[in-house]
C-alpha positions in Angstrom: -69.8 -33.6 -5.2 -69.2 -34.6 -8.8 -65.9 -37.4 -9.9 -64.5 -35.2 -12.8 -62.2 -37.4 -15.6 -59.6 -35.6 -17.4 -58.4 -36.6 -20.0 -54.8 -35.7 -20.7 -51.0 -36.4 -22.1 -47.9 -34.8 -23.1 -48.5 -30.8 -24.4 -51.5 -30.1 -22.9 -51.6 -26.0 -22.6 -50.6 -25.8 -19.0 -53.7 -23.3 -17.8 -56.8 -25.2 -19.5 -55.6 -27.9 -17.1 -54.6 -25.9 -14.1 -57.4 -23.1 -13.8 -60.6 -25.3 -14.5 -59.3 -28.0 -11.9 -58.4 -25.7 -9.3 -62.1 -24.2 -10.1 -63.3 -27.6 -9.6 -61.4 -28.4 -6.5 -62.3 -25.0 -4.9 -65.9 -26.3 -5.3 -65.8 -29.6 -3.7 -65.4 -31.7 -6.7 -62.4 -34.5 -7.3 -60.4 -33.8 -10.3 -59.2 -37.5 -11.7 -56.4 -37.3 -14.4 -56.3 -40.1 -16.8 -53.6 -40.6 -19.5 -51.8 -44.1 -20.8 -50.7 -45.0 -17.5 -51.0 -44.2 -14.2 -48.2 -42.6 -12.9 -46.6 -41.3 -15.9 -45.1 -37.6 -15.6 -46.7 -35.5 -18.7 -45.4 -32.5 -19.0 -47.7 -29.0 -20.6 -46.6 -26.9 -23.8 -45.3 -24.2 -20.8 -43.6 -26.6 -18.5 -46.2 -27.4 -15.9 -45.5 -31.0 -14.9 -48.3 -33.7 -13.2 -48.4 -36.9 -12.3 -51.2 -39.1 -13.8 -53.8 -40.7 -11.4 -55.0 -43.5 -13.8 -54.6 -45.2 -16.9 -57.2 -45.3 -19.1 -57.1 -49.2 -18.7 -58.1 -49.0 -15.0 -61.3 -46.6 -15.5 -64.8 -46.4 -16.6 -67.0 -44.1 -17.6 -69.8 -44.8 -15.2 -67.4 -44.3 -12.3 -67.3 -40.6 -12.9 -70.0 -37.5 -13.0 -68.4 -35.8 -15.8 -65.5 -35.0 -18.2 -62.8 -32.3 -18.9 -60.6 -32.3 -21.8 -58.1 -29.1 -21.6 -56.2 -28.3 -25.3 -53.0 -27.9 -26.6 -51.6 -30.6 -28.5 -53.0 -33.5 -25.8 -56.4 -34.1 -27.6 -55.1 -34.3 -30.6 -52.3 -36.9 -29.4 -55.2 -38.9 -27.1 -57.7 -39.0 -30.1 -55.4 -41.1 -31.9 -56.2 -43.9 -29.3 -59.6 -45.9 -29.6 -59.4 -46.0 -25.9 -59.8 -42.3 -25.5 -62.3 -42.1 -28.2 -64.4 -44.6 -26.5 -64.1 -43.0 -23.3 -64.9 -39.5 -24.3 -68.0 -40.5 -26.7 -69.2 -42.6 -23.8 -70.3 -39.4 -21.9 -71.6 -37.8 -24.7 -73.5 -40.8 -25.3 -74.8 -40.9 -21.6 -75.3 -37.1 -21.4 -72.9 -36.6 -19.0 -71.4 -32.9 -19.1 -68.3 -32.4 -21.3 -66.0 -29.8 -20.5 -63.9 -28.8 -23.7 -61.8 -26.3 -24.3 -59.5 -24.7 -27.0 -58.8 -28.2 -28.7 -60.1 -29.8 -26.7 -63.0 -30.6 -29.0 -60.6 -32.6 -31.4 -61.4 -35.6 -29.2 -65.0 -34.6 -30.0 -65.1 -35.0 -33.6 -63.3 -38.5 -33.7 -66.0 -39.5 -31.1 -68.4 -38.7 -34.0 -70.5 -36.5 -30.7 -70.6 -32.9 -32.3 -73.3 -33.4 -35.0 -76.2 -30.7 -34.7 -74.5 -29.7 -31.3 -74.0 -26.1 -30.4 -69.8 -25.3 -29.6 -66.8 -23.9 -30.1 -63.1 -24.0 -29.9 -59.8 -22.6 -31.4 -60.0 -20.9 -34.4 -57.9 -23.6 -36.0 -60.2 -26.5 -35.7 -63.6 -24.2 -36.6 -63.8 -26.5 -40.5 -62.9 -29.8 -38.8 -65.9 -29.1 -36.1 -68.0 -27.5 -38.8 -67.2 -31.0 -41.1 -68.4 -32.8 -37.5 -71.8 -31.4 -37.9 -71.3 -28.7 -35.2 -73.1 -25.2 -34.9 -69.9 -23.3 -34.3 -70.0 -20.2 -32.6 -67.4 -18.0 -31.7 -67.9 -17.1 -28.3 -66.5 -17.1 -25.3 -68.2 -20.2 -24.1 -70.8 -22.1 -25.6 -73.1 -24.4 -23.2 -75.5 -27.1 -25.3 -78.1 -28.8 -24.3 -77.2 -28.6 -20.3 -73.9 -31.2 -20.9 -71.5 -29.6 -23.4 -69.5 -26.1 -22.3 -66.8 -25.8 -24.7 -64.5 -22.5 -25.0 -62.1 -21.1 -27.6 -58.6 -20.1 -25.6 -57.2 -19.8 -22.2 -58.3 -16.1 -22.4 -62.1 -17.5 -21.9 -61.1 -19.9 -18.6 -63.9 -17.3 -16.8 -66.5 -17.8 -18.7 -65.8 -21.6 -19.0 -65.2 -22.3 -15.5 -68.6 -20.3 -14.6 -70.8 -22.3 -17.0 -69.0 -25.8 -15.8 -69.6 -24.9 -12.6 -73.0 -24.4 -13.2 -73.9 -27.9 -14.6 -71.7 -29.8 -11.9 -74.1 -27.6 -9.4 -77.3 -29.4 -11.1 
């Protein structure tokens, strides 16, 4: 079963954590979450609290199958770190799947990894993914080129969860 990194801090919206790794963790697969340090409390925009399992220090790319990075304000707070940057464009770059939701894809567009790439996101950053070179869609879940599934709101977790699911299955 597929190593699943998730990238995450302080203000992440509590459910496009919660729903997609209980998904993944209902299907066999290990949910990693990855922030400064490990064993830092974070604490999501709605209250839901978690205790980090690594610091971005102490991992590498290679060691996992794919990545997940839920929205809220957390990608926008991560991609403000080179280390998170690195890290996120490093699956891109090795055509791992990406799991992005919301705002998630925020982290995307400082990786420089949308360009000519089929997604969306939150209404909000449609421009700044546009600007990225992305074919934005608004849809309830996008799925390019059998690695990237990115969705706009928690309202699409289904549809998300479905199409992850999918490409950790291949």
């Amino acid at each position: 079963m597929a190593k699943i990194a998730t990238v995450i801090t302080n203000l992440f919206e509590d459910s496009e954590y919660t729903v997609p790794a209980k998904a993944f963790e209902d299907a066999g697969h290990e949910v990693i979450t990855i922030e400064k340090e490990a064993g830092a409390e974070i604490k999501g925009k709605k209250g839901e609290t978690l205790t980090v399992d690594k610091g971005i220090d102490d991992v590498k790319p290679e060691d996992f199958d794919a990545l997940l990075i839920p929205g809220g304000f957390s990608p926008d707070i991560l991609r403000a770190d080179d280390r998170f940057v690195e890290f996120t464009k490093a699956f891109m770059d090795a055509k791992k799947p990406v799991f992005a939701i919301c705002h998630g894809p925020q982290l995307l567009i400082t990786a420089k990894s949308l360009e000519g790439r089929d997604a969306t996101g939150y209404k909000s950053v449609q421009v700044d993914m546009e600007y990225a070179g992305a074919n934005f869609s608004d849809e309830e879940v996008v799925v390019c080129q059998n690695q990237l599934v990115t969705s706009r709101t928690p309202a699409d977790m289904p549809a998300f969860n479905r199409e992850a699911l999918k490409l950790l299955d291949k």
